[in-house]
C-alpha positions as CSV (number, residue, x, y, z in Angstrom):
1,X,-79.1,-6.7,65.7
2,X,-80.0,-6.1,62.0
3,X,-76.4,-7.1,60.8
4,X,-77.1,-10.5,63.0
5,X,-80.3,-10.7,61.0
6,X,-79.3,-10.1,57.9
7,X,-76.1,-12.7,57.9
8,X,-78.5,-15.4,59.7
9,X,-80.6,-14.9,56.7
10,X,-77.4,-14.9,54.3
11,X,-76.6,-18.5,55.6
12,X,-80.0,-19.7,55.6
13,X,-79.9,-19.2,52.2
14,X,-76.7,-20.7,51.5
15,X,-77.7,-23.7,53.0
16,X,-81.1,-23.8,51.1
17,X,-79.0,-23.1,48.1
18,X,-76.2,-26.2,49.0
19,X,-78.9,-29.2,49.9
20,X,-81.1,-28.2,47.0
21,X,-81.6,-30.7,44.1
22,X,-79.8,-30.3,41.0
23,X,-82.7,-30.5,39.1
24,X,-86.1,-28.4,40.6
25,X,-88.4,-30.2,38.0
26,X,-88.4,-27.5,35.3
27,X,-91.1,-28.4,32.4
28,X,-88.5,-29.0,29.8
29,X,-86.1,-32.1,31.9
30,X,-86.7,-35.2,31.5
31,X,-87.3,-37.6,34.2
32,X,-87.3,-34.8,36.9
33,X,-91.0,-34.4,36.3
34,X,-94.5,-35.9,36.2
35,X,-94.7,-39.9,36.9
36,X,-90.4,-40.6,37.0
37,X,-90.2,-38.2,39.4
38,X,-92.6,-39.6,41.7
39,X,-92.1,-43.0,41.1
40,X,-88.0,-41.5,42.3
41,X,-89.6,-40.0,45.2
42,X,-91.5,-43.5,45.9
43,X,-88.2,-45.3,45.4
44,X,-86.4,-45.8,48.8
45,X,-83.0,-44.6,49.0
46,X,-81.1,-48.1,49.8
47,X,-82.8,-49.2,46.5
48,X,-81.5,-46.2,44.7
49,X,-78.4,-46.5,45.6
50,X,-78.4,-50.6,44.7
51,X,-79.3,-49.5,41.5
52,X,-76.7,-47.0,40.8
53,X,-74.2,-49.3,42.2
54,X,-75.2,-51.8,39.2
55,X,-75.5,-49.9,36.4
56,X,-71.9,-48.3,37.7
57,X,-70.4,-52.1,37.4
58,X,-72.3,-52.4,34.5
59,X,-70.6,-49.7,32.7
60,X,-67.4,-50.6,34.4
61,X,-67.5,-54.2,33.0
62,X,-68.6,-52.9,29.4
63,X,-65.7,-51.0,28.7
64,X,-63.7,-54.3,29.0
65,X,-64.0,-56.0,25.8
66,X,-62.3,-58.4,26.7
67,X,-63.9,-59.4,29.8
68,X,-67.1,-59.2,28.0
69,X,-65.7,-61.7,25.8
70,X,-64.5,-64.1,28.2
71,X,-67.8,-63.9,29.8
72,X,-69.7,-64.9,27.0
73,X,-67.2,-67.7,26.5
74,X,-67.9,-69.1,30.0
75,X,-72.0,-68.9,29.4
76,X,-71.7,-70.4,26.3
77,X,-70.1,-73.5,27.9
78,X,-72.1,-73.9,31.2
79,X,-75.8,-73.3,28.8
80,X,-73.8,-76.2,26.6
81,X,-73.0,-78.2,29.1
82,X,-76.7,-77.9,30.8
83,X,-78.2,-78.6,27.2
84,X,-75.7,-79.5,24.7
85,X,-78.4,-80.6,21.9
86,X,-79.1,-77.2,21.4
87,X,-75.6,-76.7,19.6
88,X,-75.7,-79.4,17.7
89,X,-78.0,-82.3,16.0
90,X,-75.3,-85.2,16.0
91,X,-75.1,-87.9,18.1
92,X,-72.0,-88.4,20.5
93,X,-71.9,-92.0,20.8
94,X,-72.7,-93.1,17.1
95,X,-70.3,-94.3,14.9
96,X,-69.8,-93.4,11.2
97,X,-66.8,-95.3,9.9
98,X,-67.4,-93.8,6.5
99,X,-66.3,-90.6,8.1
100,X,-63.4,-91.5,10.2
101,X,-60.6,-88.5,10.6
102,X,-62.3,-86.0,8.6
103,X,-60.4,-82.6,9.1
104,X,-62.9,-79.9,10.3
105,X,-65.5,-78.1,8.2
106,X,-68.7,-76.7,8.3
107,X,-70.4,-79.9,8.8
108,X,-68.2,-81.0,11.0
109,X,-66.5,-78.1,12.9
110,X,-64.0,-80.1,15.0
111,X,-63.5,-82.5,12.2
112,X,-64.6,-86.2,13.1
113,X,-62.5,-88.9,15.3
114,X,-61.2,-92.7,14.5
115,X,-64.7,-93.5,14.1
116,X,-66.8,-91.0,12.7
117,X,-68.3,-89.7,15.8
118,X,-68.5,-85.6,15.1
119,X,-65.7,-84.2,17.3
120,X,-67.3,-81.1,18.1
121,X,-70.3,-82.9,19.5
122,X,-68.5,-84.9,21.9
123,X,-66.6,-82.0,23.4
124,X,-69.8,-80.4,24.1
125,X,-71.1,-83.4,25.5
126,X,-68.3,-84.0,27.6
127,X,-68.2,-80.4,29.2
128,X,-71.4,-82.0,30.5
129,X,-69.3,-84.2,32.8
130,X,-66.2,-82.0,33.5
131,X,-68.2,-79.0,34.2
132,X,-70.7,-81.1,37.0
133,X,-66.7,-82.5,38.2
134,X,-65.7,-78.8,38.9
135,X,-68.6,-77.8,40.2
136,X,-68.3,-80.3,42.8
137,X,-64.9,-79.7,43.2
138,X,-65.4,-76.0,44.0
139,X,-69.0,-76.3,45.5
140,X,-66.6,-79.2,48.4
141,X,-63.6,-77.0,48.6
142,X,-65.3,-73.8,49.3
143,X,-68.0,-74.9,52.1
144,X,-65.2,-76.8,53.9
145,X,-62.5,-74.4,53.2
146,X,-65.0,-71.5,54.6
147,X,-65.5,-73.5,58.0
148,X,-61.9,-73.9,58.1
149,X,-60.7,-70.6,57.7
150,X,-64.0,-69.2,59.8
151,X,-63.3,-71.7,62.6
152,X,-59.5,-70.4,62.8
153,X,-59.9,-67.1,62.5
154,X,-62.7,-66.3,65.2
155,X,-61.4,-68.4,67.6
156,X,-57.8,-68.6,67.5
157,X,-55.6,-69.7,70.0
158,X,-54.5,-73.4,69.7
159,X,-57.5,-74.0,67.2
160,X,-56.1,-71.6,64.8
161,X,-52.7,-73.0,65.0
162,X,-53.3,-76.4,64.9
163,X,-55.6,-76.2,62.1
164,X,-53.4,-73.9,60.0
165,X,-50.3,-76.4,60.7
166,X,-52.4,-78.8,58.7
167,X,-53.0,-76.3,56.2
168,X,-49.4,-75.4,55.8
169,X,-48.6,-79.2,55.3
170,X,-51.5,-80.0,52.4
171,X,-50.1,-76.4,51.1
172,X,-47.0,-78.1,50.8
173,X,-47.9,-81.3,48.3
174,X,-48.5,-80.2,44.8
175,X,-51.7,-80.6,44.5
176,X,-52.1,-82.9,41.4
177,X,-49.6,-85.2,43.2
178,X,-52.1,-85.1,46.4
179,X,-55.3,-85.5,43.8
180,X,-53.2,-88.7,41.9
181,X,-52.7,-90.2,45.3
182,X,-56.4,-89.5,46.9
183,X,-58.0,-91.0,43.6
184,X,-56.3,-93.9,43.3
185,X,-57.3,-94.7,46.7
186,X,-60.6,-94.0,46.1
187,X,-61.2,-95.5,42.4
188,X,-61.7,-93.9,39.4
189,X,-65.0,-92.3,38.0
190,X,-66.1,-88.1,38.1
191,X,-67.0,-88.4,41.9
192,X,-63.7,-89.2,43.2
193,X,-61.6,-87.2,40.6
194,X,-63.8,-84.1,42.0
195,X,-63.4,-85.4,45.5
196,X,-59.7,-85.3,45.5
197,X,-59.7,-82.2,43.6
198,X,-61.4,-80.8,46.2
199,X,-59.1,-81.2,48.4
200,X,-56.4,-80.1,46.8
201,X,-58.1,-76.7,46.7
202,X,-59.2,-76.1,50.3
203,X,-56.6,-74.9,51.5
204,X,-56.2,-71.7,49.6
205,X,-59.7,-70.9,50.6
206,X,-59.1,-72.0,55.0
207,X,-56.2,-69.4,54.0
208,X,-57.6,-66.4,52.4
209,X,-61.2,-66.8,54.7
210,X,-58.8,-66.6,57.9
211,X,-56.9,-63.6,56.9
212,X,-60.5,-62.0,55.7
213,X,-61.7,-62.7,59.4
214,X,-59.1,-61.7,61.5
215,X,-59.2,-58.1,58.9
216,X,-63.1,-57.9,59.5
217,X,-63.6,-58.7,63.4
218,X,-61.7,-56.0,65.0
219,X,-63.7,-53.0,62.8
220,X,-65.6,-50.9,64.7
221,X,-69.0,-51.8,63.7
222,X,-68.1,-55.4,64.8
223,X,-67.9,-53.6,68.3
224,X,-70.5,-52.1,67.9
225,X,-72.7,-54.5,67.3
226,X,-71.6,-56.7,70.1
227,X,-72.0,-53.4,72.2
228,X,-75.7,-53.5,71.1
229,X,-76.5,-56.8,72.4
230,X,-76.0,-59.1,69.2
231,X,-74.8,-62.5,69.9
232,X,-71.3,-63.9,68.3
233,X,-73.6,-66.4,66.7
234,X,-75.3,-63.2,64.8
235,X,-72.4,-61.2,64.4
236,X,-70.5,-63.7,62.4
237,X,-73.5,-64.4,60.3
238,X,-74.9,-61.2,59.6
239,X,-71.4,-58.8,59.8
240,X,-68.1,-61.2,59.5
241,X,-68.9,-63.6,56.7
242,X,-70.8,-61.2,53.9
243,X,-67.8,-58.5,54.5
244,X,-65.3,-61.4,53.8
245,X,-67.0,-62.8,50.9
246,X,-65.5,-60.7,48.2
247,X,-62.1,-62.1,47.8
248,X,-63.1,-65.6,48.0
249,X,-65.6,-65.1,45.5
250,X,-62.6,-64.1,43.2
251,X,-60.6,-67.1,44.6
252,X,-63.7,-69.9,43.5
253,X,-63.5,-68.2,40.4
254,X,-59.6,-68.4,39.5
255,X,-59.8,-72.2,41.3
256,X,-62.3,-72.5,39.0
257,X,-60.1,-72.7,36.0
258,X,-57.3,-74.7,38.2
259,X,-60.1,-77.6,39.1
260,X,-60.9,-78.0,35.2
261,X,-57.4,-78.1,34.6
262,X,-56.9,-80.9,37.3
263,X,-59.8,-82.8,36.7
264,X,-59.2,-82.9,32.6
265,X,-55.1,-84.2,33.3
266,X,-56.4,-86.4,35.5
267,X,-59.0,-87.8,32.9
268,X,-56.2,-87.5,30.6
269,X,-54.4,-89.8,32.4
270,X,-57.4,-92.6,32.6
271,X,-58.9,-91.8,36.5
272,X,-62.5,-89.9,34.6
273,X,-65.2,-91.9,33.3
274,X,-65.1,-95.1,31.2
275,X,-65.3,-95.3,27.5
276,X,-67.6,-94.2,25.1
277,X,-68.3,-90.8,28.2
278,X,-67.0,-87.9,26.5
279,X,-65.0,-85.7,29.0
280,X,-62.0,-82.7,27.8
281,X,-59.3,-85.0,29.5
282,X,-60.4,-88.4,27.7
283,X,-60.7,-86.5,24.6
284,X,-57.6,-84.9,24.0
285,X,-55.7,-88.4,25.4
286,X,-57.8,-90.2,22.8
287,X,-56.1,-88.1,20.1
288,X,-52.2,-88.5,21.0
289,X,-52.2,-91.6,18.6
290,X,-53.1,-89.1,15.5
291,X,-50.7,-86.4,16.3
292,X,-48.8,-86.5,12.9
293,X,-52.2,-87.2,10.7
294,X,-55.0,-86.0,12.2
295,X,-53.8,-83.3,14.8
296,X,-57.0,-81.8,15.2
297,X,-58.3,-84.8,17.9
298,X,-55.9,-83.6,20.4
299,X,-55.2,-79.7,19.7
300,X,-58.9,-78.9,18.9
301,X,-60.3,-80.1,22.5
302,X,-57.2,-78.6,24.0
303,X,-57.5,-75.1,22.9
304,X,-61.2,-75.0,23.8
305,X,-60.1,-76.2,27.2
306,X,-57.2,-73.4,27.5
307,X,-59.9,-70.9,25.9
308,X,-62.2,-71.9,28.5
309,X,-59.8,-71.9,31.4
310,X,-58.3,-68.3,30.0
311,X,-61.5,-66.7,30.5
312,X,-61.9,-67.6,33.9
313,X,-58.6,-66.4,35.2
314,X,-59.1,-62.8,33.1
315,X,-62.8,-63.0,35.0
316,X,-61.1,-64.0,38.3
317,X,-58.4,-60.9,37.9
318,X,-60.7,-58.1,36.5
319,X,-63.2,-59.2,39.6
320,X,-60.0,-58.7,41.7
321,X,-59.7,-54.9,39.9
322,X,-63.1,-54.3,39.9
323,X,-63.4,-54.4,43.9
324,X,-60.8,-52.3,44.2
């Protein structure tokens, strides 16, 4: 009996010993005692453990330079584009023919086009209108390409493979052919270029939302769930379409960068908005006729464009990394 005692009292001990804190509030650590202790103690634990989780990714993403360059890059464009006066005091539409084709400078950072208008100003003004395009773009391709791929994957049968046959054949057209064709049908102007850039784009997302689906409906806790009582209305709100969000997140970001690259080729070629509106396309085809004197007009706008567009595919792939 007392060698019964004494192990019960051994374990008893070693379990006291394993669940204890790592820090019993001595007097000399900080944090552990007084008011941050009990505003810890306060805190509940689902919040604790949100916070960790963010100031894990925050640490994650800071010892990325370069992602934490690109991210700054991408800010800097949509606060310009939401308020471009507050990077510059020029005007975009006024003329200065004293000042035609200046190279860049200090004054002028982009230099000046064939008729004085600061270059620098205008391509901040544009990404007004090709960053409202994309956003449309993306904002149309990922609602309907969500319903599309939700649709098909939770109910499959002849749904799912109709659907996805239709899928497989607007997968087939390159998708600047299928934008040229849908917006010269509809007319020219932003809303039609980001309408049939649009669709161009939803099928990757009816793709990638179907595969998350079918991975996330037959998990356990999906069972379970339905075990206790929730409806299929619930379940896919509340369980199927936050688990699947993740990696088409990652895909709005990446299309991101492939609906400004459609949208500014398809301004380049004339569909965007009509002269004197500034947008990235219209501005680097407005500087083709200057190539050999004044090459700035064309390969100033068009780096800042592939800048812009670089960032958001090294976003898009170190999201990818980061959730794994």
């Amino acid at each position: 009996m007392a060698i019964d005692t004494a192990l019960s009292s051994s374990l008893e001990q070693a379990e006291l010993e394993t669940f204890a804190p790592a820090h019993r509030g001595r007097p000399g650590d900080p944090g552990e005692s007084g008011e941050n202790r009990e505003q810890d103690d306060r805190r509940p634990p689902l919040q604790n453990a949100r916070r960790e989780r963010l100031r894990y990714g925050a640490r994650r993403v800071l010892r990325r330079p370069g992602l934490v360059v690109a991210i700054l890059l991408v800010l800097f464009v949509i606060v310009s584009a939401a308020f471009p006066a507050l990077f510059t005091h020029f005007d975009p539409y006024a003329t200065a023919p004293a000042d035609k084709l200046k190279a860049p400078s200090l004054t002028h950072l982009f230099g000046t086009d064939e008729i004085g208008r600061d270059l620098f100003t205008r391509v901040l003004y544009g990404s007004t209108l090709t960053i409202q395009a994309t956003l449309a773009a993306v904002a149309i391709a990922v609602v309907v390409g969500l319903a599309l791929g939700v649709v098909t994957g939770f109910l499959g049968g002849w749904v799912d493979l109709v659907l996805m046959r239709l899928v497989d054949v607007m997968l087939a057209i390159p998708r600047l052919l299928l934008a040229l064709v849908i917006v010269t049908a509809l007319g020219f102007g932003t809303v039609p270029i980001s309408i049939a850039v649009a669709v161009g784009i939803i099928p990757g997302f009816a793709r990638i939302t179907r595969a998350e689906v079918l991975k996330v409906k037959n998990l356990p806790y999906i069972e379970a769930a339905r075990t206790g009582g929730a409806s299929w209305a619930r379940v896919l709100l509340r369980h199927i379409l936050p688990n699947s969000w993740g990696p088409v997140f990652v895909l709005a970001v990446l299309d991101f960068g492939v609906a400004i690259l459609a949208i500014s080729a398809l301004s380049f070629l004339g569909f965007g908005a009509a002269p004197p509106a500034a947008e990235w396309g219209t501005l680097i085809s407005n500087g083709r006729n200057f190539l050999i004197t004044s090459p700035w007009l064309s390969l100033l706008p068009g780096l800042f464009v592939g800048l812009v567009v670089f960032s958001l595919n090294h976003i898009s792939k170190s999201l990818e990394e980061l959730q794994r």
